[in-house]
N, C-alpha and C positions, 0 to 999 in steps of 0.2 A: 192178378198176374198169373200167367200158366201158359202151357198149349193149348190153345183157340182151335188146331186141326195140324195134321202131322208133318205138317211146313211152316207150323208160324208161332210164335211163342208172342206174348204181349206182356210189357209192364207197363201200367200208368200212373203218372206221378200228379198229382194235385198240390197245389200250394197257393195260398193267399194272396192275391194283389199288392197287398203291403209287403210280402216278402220276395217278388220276384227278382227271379235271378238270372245271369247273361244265358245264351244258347248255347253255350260250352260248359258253363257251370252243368246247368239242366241234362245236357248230351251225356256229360261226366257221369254223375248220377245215376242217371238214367243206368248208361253201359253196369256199373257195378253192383246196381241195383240185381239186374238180370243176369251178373255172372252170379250174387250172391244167391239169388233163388234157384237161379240152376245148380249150383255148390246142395242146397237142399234138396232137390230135387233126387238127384243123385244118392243123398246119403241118404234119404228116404227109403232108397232101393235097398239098402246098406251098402255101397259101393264108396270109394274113395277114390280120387284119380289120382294117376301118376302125374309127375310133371308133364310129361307130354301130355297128355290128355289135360293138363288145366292149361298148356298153352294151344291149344286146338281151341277148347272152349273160347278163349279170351279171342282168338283171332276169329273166328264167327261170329263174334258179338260186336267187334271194329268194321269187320267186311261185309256183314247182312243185317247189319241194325241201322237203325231210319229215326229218326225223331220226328214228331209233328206236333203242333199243336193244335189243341182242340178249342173251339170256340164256347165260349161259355155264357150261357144265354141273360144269368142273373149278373154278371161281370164282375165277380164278388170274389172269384179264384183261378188262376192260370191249368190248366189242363194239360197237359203232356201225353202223349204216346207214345213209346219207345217199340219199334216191332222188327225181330230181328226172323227173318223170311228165308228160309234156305230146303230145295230141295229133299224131303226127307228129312227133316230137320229133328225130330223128335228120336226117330230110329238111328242119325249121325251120335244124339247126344247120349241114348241108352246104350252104344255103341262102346264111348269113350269106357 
């Protein structure tokens, strides 16, 4: 999971056949997976956001995040995408 290019950020979630779960569950996930690694991402920088800046994060991650799923060729584990796509995306979030 990371910046793929300075508009696109990806997490991907894998999970077992046996354990699949609804498209909301997974969506869920998904969204907080990508706020928590941007949460790192950031204090990486050594930065901490304000509130506003953790609700800016949070709402780019509702409004430019996508879920899909991947097909999985041996059909042994569910595949997920989660790609939150926005203009400038990476210099919006160094930003915060």
């Amino acid at each position: 999971e990371g910046f793929v290019s300075k508009d696109t950020y990806v997490v991907i979630i894998v999970q077992p056949f046996s354990n699949a779960q609804a498209g909301t569950e997974i969506e869920n996930q998904a969204k907080k997976r990508a706020f928590t690694s941007l949460l790192k991402y950031k204090h990486a920088q050594g930065k901490i956001l304000s509130q506003n800046g953790t609700t800016q994060l949070v709402n780019v991650i509702n409004e430019c995040g996508t879920l899909t799923k991947i097909d999985d060729a041996e059909q042994k584990r569910s595949v997920y995408q989660f790609v939150v796509k926005k203009d400038n995306l990476k210099q919006f979030v160094d930003g915060l």
